[in-house]
C-alpha positions in Angstrom: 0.0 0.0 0.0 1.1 3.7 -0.5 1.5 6.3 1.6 1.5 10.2 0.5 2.4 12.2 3.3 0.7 15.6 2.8 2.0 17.4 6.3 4.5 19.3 4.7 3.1 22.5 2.5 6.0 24.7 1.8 8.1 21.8 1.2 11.7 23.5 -0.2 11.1 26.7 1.4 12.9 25.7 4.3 16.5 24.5 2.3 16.1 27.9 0.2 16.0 29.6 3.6 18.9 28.2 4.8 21.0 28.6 1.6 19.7 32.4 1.7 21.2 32.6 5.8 24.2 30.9 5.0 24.6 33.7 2.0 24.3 36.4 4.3 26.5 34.9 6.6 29.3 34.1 4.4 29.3 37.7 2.9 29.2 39.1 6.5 32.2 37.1 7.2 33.7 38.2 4.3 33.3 42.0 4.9 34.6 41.5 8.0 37.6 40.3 7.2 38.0 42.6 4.3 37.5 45.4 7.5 40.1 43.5 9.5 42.9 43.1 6.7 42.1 47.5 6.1 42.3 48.0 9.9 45.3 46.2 10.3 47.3 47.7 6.8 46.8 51.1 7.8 48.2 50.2 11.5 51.2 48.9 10.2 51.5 51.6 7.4 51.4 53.9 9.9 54.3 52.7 11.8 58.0 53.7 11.0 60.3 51.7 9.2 62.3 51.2 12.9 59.4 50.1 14.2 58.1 47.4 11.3 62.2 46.0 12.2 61.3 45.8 15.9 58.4 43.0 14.7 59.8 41.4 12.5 59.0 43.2 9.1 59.5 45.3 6.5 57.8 47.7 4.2 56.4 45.1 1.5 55.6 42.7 4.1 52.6 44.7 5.8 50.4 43.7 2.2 50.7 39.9 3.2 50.5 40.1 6.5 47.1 42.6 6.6 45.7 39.5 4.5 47.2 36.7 6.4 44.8 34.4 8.0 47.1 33.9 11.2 45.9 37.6 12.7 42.4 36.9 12.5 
């Protein structure tokens, strides 16, 4: 015998929802790092060369590190 279940009205609504959150949430997350990587280049841009040498870097460095996933 066959069974039709017919409890469920908006069936795919709920998957489209989700895939609509997870959207928002990954472009949040990705304007927040964008943020992050700004914040931190200007920091370091800011700093003098004497100082970058104190930590470790130099000029060119402060690109890859502002976009390095090990500060965030």
């Amino acid at each position: 015998m066959a069974a039709f279940d017919t409890s469920r009205t908006t069936y795919g609504v709920a998957s489209f929802a989700n895939r609509a959150c997870a959207f928002v949430a990954d472009m949040t997350n990705r304007v927040r790092g964008w943020n992050g990587a700004r914040i931190t280049s200007k920091a370091l841009a800011g700093l003098t060369d004497r100082e970058l040498a104190d930590i470790g870097l130099e000029r060119g460095d402060i690109d890859s590190v502002a976009r390095s996933a090990l500060i965030r």
